[in-house]
LOFI-629025 format. One record per residue (C-alpha): residue in three letters; x, y, z. Coordinates in steps of 0.5 Angstrom, whole numbers, plus 500, padded with zeros to 3 digits. Example, Ala and Ser with C-alpha at 12.3 -4.5 7.8 and 13.67 -1.06 7.14 Angstrom:
ALA525491516/SER527498514/
# end
This chain:
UNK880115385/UNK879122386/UNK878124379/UNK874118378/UNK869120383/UNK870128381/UNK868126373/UNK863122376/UNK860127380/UNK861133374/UNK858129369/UNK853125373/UNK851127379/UNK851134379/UNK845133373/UNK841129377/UNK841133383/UNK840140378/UNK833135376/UNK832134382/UNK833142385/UNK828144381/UNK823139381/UNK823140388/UNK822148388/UNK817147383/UNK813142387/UNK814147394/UNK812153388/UNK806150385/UNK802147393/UNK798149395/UNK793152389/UNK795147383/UNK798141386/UNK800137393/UNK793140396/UNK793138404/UNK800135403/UNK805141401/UNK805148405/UNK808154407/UNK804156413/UNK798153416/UNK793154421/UNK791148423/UNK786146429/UNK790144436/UNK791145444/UNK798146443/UNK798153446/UNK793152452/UNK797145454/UNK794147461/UNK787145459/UNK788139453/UNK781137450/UNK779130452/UNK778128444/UNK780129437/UNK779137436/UNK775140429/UNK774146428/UNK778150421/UNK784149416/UNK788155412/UNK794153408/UNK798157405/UNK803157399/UNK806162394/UNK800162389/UNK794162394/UNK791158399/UNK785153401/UNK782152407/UNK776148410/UNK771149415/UNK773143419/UNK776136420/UNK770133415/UNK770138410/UNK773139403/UNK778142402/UNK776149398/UNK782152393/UNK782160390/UNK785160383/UNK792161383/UNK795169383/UNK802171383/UNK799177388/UNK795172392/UNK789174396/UNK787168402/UNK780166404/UNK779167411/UNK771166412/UNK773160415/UNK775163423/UNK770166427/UNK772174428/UNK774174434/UNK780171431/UNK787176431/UNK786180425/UNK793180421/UNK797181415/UNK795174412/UNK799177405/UNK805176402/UNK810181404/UNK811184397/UNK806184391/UNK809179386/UNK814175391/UNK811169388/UNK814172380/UNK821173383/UNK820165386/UNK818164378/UNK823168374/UNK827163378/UNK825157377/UNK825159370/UNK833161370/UNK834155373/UNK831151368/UNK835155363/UNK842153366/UNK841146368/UNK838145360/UNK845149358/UNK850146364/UNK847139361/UNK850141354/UNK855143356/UNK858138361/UNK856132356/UNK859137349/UNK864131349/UNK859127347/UNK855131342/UNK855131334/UNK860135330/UNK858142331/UNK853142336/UNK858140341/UNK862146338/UNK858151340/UNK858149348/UNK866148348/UNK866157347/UNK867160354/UNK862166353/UNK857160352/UNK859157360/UNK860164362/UNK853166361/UNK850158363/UNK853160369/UNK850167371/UNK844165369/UNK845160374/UNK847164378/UNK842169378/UNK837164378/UNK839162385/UNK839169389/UNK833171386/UNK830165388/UNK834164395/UNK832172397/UNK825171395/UNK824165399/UNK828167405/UNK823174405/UNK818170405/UNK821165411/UNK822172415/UNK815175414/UNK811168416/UNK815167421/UNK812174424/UNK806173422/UNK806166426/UNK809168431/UNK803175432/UNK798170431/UNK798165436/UNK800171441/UNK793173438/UNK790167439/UNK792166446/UNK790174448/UNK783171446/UNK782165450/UNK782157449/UNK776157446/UNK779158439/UNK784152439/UNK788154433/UNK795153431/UNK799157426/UNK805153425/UNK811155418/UNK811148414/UNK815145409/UNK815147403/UNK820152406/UNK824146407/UNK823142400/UNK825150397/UNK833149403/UNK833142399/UNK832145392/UNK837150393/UNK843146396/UNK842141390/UNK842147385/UNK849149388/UNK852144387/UNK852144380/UNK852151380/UNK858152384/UNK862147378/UNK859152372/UNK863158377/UNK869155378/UNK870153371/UNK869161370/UNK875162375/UNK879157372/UNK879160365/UNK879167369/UNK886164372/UNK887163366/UNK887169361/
# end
């Protein structure tokens, strides 16, 4: 039963929830510039009494919205108004005319020029292994000498560090960027306090950073197969 259910999840799980890894990362990569506008972010700054609990607005709050993802930004001036998109950049600058100036002035940039390329580069190298440890798993089933190829070791052994690059370029990245708008919320509503009610706005880290910790469990699932398979051979030898 266990090796029944350890071949299972070898050769039909583990694809699966390398597909779903990256579909995930990409969605969370692309929001909120190309896809998932209003739905996917990974900060937002949206209209709230949340930090003047002791003054709470009687009705429904309107006033302007700022999200926030690795490619750039879209923002709006109230409840009512569209959603404006900037075109999408690996160095993205991210429209602020819709606060007042009396709004904390702060760092809204990403914490290095073209963190959003490392993210890139990883999903690129990620799609790479999961196409290679695909093959790789199911060469059994593959024709005559193309199956052949994926039975060599200096074959698995790269599908691997590929794969294997591709999670900490990607995880490192990702948790930069987590710690940088973790600060940078955390700076701007003290600052939004220091002003007053009158500017009821909340900045709060959002869930494409959550979409990312999901990607990057299920890509180690079939990543931690393809290294233990190195280990074996290495044991091996």
């Amino acid at each position: 039963m266990i090796a029944a259910l350890s071949k299972t999840i070898t050769l039909y799980l583990s694809p699966i929830m390398g597909l779903t890894s990256l579909l995930l990362g990409l969605f969370a990569f692309l929001a909120p510039s190309i896809m998932l506008a209003g739905k996917v972010a990974m900060l937002t700054v949206t209209p709230s009494d949340a930090l003047f609990p002791a003054s709470p607005s009687s009705g429904g709050i309107d006033g302007p919205t700022l999200i926030i993802g690795p490619l750039g930004s879209c923002s709006k001036l109230n409840n009512d108004a569209p959603l404006v998109c900037l075109p999408p950049s690996f160095n993205p600058a991210y429209d602020l005319s819709v606060f007042s100036d009396e709004l904390p002035t702060l760092p809204f940039s990403t914490p290095l020029a073209g963190t959003a390329l490392f993210i890139a580069a990883s999903l690129v190298l990620s799609v790479f292994f999961l196409i290679s440890f695909t093959l790789i798993t199911l060469r059994h089933k593959l024709p005559g000498k193309f199956g052949a190829v994926f039975e060599k070791p200096a074959v698995q052994r790269t599908s691997a560090w590929i794969g294997f690059a591709g999670f900490m370029i990607g995880l490192t990245a990702v948790l930069v960027m987590r710690m940088w708008w973790g600060k940078v919320v955390g700076d701007f509503n003290l600052g939004v306090i220091r002003e007053g009610d009158e500017h009821k706005v909340i900045a709060q880290t959002s869930n494409a950073f959550t979409m990312f910790w999901v990607a990057y469990a299920f890509l180690g699932v079939p990543l931690v197969i393809s290294m233990a398979k190195l280990n074996v051979q290495a044991t091996k030898a």
